[in-house]
C-alpha positions in Angstrom: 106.3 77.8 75.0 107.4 81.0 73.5 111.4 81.3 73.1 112.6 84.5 75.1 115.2 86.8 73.2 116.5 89.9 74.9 116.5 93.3 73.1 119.6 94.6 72.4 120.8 97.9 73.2 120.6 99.2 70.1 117.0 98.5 69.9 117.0 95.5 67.8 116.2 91.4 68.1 118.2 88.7 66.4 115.8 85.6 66.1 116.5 82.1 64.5 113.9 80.0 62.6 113.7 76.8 64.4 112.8 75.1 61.2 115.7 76.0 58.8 118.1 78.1 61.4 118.1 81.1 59.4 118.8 84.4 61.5 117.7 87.7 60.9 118.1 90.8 62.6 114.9 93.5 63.0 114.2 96.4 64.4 112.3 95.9 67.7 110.8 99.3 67.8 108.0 98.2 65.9 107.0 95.6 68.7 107.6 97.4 71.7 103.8 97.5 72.6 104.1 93.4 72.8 105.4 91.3 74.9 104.9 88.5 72.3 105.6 88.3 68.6 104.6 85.7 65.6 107.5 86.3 63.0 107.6 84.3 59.5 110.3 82.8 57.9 111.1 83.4 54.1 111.0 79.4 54.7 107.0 79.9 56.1 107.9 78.7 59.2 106.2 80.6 61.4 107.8 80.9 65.4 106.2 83.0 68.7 108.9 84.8 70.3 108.7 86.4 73.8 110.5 89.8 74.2 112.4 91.2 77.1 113.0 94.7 77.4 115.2 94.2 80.1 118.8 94.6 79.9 119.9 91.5 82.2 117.9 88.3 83.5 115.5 88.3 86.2 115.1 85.3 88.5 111.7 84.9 90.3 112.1 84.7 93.6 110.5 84.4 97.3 113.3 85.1 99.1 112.4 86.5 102.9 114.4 89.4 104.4 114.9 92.6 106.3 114.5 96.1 105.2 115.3 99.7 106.5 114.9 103.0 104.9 118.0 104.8 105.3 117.8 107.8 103.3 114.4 109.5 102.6 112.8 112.9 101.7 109.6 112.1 102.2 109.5 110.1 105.7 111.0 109.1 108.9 113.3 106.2 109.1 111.0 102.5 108.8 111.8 99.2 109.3 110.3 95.6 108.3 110.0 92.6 106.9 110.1 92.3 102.8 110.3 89.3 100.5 112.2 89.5 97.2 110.3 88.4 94.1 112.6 88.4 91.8 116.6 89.0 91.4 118.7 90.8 88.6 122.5 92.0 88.4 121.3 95.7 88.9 118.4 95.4 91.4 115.4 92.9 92.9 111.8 93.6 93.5 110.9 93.4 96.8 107.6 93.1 98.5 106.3 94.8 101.5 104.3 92.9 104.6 103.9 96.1 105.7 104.2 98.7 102.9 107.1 101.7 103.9 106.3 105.1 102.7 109.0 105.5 100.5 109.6 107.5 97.0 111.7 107.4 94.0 115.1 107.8 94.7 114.8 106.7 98.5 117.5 104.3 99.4 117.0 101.5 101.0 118.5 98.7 103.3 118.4 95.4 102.5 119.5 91.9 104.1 118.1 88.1 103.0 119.6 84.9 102.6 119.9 83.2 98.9 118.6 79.8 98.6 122.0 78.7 97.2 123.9 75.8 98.6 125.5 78.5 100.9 122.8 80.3 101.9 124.7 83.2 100.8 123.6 86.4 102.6 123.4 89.9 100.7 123.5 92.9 102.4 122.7 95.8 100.3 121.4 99.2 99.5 119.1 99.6 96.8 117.3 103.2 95.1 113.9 103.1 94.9 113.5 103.3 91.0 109.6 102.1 90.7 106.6 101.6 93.1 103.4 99.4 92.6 102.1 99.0 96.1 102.9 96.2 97.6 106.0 96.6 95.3 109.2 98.4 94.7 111.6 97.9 92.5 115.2 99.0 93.3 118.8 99.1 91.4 121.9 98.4 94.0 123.6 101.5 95.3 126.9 100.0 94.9 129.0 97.5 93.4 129.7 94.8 95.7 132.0 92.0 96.2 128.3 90.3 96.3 128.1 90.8 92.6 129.9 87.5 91.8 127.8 85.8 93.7 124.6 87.1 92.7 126.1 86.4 89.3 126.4 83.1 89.4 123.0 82.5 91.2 121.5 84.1 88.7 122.9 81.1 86.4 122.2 77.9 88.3 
């Protein structure tokens, strides 16, 4: 399995050789098209790195949940059931039973349960930032006491 490194914001990649634990920093520009790299080592060693574009972790998900369009341009106020695919700091992904005409920069209720120890229940608002029918992606509104939480179930 590929190792994962995370682009930094300055648009470069620090990678270690597994076989002599050199590290070098490059320029990721030049593999932005990839997703996966093969990168050789003055050593020879050649290792397969997986990038992510992303600025903070995503954990997949299938968490069930609530949703209700709150502010919209484009279309009355909706209501439903979603399930989260996947989690970040910033936002989640959420997938529609039923999908909600929304757009891009349509907020958006939200209320599920984590499947921590607690059960821990977020309540947020999220902007619509991307839609592939059945999905939309969304970054939270607002910071939230939440965050800590979400934080650390990130992590476990």
């Amino acid at each position: 399995m590929a190792e994962k490194l995370f682009v930094e914001p300055g648009g470069t990649v620090t990678i270690s050789c597994a076989q002599c634990s050199k590290t070098k920093t490059l320029n990721a520009s030049r593999f932005m098209d990839h997703t996966k790299v093969k990168v050789k080592c003055a050593c020879g060693h050649i290792s397969t790195f997986e990038l992510e574009k992303r600025r903070h972790y995503r954990k997949q998900t299938d968490l069930r949940g609530t949703y209700r369009v709150i502010q919209s341009e484009s279309s009355p106020p909706d209501s439903g059931v979603m399930t989260v695919t996947d989690i970040s700091r910033q936002g989640v992904c959420m997938k529609f039973n039923s999908f909600p005409v929304v757009a891009i920069g349509d907020v958006i209720g939200i209320k599920f349960n984590l499947d921590d120890k607690n059960r821990s229940l977020l309540d947020r608002e999220v902007v619509v930032q991307n839609i592939r029918a059945p999905y939309v992606g969304g970054k939270f509104h607002h910071s939230s006491s939440m965050d800590n939480v979400i934080g650390f179930y990130l992590f476990k």
